[in-house]
C-alpha positions as CSV (number, residue, x, y, z in Angstrom):
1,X,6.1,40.6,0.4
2,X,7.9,37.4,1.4
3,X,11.4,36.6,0.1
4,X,11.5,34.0,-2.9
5,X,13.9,31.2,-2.3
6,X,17.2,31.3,-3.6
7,X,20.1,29.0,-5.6
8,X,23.1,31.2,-4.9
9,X,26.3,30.8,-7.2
10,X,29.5,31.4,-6.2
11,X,32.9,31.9,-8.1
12,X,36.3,33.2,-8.2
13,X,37.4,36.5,-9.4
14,X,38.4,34.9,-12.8
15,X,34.7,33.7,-13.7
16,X,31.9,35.8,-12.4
17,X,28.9,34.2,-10.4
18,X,26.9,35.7,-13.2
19,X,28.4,33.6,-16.3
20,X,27.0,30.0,-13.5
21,X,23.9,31.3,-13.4
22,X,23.3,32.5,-17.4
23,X,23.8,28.1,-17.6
24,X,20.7,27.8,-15.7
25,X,18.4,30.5,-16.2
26,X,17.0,31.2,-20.2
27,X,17.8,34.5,-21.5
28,X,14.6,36.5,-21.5
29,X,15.1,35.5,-17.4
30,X,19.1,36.6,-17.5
31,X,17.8,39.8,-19.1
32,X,15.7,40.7,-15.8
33,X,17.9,40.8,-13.1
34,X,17.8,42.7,-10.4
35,X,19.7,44.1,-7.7
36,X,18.4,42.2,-4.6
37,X,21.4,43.7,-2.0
38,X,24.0,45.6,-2.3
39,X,26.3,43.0,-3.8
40,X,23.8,40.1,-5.3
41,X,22.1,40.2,-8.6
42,X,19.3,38.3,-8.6
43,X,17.8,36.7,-11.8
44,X,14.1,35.0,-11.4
45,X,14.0,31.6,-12.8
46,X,10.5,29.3,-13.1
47,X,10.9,26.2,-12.9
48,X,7.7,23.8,-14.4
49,X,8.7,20.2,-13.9
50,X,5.7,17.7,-14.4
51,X,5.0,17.3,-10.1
52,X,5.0,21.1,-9.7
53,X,5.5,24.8,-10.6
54,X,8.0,27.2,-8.6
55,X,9.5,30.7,-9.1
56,X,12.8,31.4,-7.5
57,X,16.0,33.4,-7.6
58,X,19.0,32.3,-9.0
59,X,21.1,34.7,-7.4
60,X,25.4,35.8,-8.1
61,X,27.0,37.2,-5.8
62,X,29.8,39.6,-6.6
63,X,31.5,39.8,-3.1
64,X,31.7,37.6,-0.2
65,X,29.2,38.3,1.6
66,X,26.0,36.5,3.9
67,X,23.6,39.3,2.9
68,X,20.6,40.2,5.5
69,X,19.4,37.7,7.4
70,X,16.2,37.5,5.5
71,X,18.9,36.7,2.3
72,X,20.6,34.2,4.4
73,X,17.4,32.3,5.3
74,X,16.1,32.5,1.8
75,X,19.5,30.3,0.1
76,X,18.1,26.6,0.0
77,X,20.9,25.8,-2.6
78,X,24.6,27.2,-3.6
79,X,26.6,26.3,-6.6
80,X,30.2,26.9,-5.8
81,X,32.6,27.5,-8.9
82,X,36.0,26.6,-9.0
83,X,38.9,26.4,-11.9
84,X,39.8,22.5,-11.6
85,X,43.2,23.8,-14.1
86,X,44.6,26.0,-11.8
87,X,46.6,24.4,-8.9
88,X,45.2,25.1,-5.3
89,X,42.5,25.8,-7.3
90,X,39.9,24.0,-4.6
91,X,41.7,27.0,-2.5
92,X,39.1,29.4,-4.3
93,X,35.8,27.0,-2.5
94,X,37.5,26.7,0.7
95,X,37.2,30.8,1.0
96,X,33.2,30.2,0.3
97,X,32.9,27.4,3.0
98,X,32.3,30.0,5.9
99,X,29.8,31.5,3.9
100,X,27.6,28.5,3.2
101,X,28.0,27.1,6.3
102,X,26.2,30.0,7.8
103,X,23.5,29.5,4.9
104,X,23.5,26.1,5.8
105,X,21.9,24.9,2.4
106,X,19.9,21.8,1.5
107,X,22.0,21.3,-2.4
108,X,25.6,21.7,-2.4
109,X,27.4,22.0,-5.4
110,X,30.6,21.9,-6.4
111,X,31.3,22.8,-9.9
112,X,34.4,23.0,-12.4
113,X,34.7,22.7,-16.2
114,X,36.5,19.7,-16.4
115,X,38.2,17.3,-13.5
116,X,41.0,14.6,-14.7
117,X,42.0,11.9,-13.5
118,X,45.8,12.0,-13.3
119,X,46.4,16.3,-14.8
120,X,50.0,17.4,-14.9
121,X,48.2,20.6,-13.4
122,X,45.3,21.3,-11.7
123,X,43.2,19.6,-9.3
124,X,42.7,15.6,-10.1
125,X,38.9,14.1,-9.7
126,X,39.9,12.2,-6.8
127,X,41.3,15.2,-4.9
128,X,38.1,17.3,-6.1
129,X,35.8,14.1,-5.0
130,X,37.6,14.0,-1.6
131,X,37.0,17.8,-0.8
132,X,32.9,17.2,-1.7
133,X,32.6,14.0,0.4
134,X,34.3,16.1,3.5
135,X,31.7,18.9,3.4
136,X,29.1,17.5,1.8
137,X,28.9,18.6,-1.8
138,X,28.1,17.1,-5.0
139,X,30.9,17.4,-7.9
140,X,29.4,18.2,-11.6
141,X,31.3,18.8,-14.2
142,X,30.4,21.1,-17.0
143,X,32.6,18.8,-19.9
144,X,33.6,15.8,-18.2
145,X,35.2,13.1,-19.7
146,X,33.5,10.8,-21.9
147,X,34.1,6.8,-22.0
148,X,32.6,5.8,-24.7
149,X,32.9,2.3,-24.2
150,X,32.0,2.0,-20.9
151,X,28.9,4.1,-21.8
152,X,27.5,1.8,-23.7
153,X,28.0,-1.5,-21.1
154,X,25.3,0.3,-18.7
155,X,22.2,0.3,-18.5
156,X,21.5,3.7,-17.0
157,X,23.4,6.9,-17.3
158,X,23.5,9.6,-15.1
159,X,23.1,13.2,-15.9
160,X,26.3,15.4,-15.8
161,X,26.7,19.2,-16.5
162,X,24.5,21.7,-16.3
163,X,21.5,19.1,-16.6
164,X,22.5,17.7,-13.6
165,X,22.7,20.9,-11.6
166,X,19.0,22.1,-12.9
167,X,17.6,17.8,-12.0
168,X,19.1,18.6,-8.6
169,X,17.0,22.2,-8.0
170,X,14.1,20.6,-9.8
171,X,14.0,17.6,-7.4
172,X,14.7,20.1,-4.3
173,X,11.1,21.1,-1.9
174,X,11.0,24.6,-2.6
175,X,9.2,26.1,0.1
176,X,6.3,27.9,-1.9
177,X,6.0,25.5,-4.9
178,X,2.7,24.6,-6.5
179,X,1.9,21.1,-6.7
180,X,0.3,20.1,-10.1
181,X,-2.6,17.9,-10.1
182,X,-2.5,16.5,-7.1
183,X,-4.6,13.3,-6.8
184,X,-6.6,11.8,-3.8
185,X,-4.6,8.7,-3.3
186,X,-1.3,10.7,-3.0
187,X,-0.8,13.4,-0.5
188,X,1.3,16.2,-0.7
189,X,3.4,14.9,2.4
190,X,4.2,11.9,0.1
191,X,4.9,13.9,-3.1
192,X,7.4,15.9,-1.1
193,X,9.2,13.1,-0.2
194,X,9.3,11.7,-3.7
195,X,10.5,15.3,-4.9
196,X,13.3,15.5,-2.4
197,X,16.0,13.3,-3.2
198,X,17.9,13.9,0.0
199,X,14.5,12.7,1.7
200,X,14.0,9.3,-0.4
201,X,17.6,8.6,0.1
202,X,17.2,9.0,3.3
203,X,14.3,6.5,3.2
204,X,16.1,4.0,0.7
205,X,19.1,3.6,3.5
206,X,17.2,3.7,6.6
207,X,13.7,2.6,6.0
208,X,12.7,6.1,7.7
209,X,12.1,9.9,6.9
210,X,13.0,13.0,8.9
211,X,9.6,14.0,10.3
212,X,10.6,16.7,12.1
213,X,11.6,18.8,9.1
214,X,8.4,18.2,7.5
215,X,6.1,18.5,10.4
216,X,8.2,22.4,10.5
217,X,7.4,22.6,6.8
218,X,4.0,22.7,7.7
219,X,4.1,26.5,7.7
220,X,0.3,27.1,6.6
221,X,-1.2,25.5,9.8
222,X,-2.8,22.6,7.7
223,X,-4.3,20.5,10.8
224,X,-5.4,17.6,8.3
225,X,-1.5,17.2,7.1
226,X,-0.4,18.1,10.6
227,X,-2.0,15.1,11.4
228,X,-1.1,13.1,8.8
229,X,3.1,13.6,8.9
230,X,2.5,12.6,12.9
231,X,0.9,9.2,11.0
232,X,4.2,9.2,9.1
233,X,6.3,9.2,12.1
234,X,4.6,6.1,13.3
235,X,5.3,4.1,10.0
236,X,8.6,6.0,10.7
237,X,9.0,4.2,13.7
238,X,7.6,1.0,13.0
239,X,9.6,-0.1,10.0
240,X,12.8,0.9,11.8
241,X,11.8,-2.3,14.1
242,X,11.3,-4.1,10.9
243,X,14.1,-4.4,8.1
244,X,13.0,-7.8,6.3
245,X,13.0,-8.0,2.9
246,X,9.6,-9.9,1.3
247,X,10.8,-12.9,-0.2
248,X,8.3,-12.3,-3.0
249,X,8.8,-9.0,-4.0
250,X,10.1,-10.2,-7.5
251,X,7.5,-12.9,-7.5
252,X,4.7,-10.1,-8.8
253,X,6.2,-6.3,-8.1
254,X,3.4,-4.3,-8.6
255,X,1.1,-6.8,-5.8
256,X,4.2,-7.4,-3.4
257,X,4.9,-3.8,-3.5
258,X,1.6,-2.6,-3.1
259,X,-0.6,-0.9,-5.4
260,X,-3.5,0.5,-3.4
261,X,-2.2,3.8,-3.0
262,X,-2.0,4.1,1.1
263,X,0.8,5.2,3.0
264,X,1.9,1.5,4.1
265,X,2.5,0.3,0.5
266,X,4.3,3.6,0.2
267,X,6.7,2.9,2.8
268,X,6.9,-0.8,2.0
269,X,8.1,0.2,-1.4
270,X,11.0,2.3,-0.1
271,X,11.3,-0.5,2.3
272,X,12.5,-3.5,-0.4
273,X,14.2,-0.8,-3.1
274,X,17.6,-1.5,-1.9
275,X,17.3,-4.8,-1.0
276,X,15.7,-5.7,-4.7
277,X,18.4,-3.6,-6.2
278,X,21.1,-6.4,-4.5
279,X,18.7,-8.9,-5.8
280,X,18.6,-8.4,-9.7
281,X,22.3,-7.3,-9.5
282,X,22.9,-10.5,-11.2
283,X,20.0,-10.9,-13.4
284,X,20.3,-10.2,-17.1
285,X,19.9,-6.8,-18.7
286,X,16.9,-7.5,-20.2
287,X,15.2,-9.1,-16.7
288,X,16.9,-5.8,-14.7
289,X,15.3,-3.7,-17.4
290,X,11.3,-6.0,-17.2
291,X,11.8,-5.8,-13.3
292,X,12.4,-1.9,-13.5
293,X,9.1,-1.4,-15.7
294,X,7.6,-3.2,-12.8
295,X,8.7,-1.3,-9.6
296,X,8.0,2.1,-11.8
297,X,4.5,0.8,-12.4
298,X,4.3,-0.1,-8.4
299,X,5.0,3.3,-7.4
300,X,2.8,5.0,-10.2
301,X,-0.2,3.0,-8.4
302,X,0.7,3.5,-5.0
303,X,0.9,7.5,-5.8
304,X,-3.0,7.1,-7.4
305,X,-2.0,6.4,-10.8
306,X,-3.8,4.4,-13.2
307,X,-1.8,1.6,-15.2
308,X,-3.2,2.4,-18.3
309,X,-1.4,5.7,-18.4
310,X,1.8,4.2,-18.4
311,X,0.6,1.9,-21.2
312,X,-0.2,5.2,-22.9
313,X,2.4,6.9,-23.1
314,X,4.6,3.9,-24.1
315,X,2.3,3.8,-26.7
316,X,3.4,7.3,-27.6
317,X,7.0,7.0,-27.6
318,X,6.8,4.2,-29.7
């Protein structure tokens, strides 16, 4: 029987790996652990997200330790635990970085309960902040600091906490998830690369996609999307020769954009996101928030959806 992926937390001796992973995983799951190796627990977890179904393990480990090989190259993401109030307390991660290097995860995670700006003990934000941008982590805190002010001037907020860590596994290719629903106009290889954020960043910044790890993800031999992430490369190649922006995009979104569903509107929609982002940078809220609603509708139709859906559901919320 194959391996299930992994999310691997790890800790200090003063908070075990166990009480990281009881934040994710629902009790009836925490109840059902298992011991996978001598020296990891393993607790399944099933995650259901609206694109697709998955069942992994969220995994403690009580020692440092790689595990088998077979353990090794099951960890697709680690959650590293650190106490942000003690001093030298990022001391604890560095002792985990051999480790993970070796697992050589897709998610990083650095986590602590609380990070301030200036403490009079502990590790400061900034300090925390440097240490993830040098290996490559992200920094969540489980309580960080509110500004309620400043809350309320944006537009957006972004998850923090625990919500955060379980938006970044959900969002992650697990290797033997189950799309949901999957429609004609919208191929897996595309789904994939909405699902991965590290992917669509990738895309966002660059105008291309890393073929070669999906071409390897093709582990089931599928010759028709074989062929089809070679297609990708192409586009791949050809928009890195061509970085305009489309004068028009704001003109009509969901038309400039494209909203027949092919690959070429796909990539032309990555291609003009962080250009149009510069561009209504100094629009009005309410014209940022309208020209929003229209890009969300452009990708909904280039991925096979049907307009009406979207009216739908607004309907609902309403």
């Amino acid at each position: 029987m194959a391996r299930k992926s992994c999310a691997v937390a790890l800790s200090n001796p003063s908070t075990p790996a166990s009480d990281i992973v009881k934040l994710i995983v629902n009790e009836d799951e925490f109840q059902q652990s298992v011991i996978l190796e001598e020296g990891i627990i393993a607790y399944p977890w099933h995650i259901d997200t609206k694109y697709y179904t998955a069942d992994i393990h969220v995994c403690a480990l009580q020692e440092k330790t790689l595990g088998s090989p077979d353990f090794a190259n099951s960890v697709q993401a680690v959650i590293v635990y650190f106490d942000s109030s003690k001093n030298g307390g990022l001391s604890d991660a560095d002792q985990w970085e051999p480790f993970v290097k070796e697992y050589d995860p897709d998610i990083r995670i650095l986590l602590c309960d609380n990070c301030e700006e200036n403490p009079s003990k502990g590790v400061s934000k900034l300090a925390a902040q440097e240490w993830c941008i040098a290996r490559g982590y992200e920094l969540v805190e489980i309580n960080p600091e509110k500004d309620e002010e400043w809350e309320e001037e944006q537009d957006f907020l972004e998850t923090t906490g625990i919500p955060r860590i379980v938006q970044a596994l959900h969002a992650h290719v697990w290797p033997d998830l189950c799309m949901k629903g999957e429609t004609s106009d919208c191929s897996r290889a595309v789904q994939s690369m909405l699902l991965n954020s590290s992917v669509a960043a990738n895309l966002m910044e660059s105008s291309g996609v890393d073929m070669d790890e999906l071409l390897s993800s093709n582990r089931d031999g599928d010759e028709g999307l074989g062929e089809e992430l070679r297609n990708l490369r192409l586009h791949e190649e050809a928009l890195k020769n061509d970085n305009s922006f489309d004068p028009h995009i704001l003109d009509d979104p969901p038309d400039a954009l494209g909203s027949g569903g092919s690959t070429d509107d796909f990539f032309k929609l990555f291609q003009n996101l962080a250009e149009m982002k510069e561009r209504v940078s100094g629009m009005t809220t309410d014209d940022r928030k309208a020209c929003a609603e229209q890009v969300v509708k452009a990708f909904w139709q280039v991925m096979g959806g049907d307009s009406d859906e979207l009216s739908d559901e607004s309907g609902e919320e309403n």
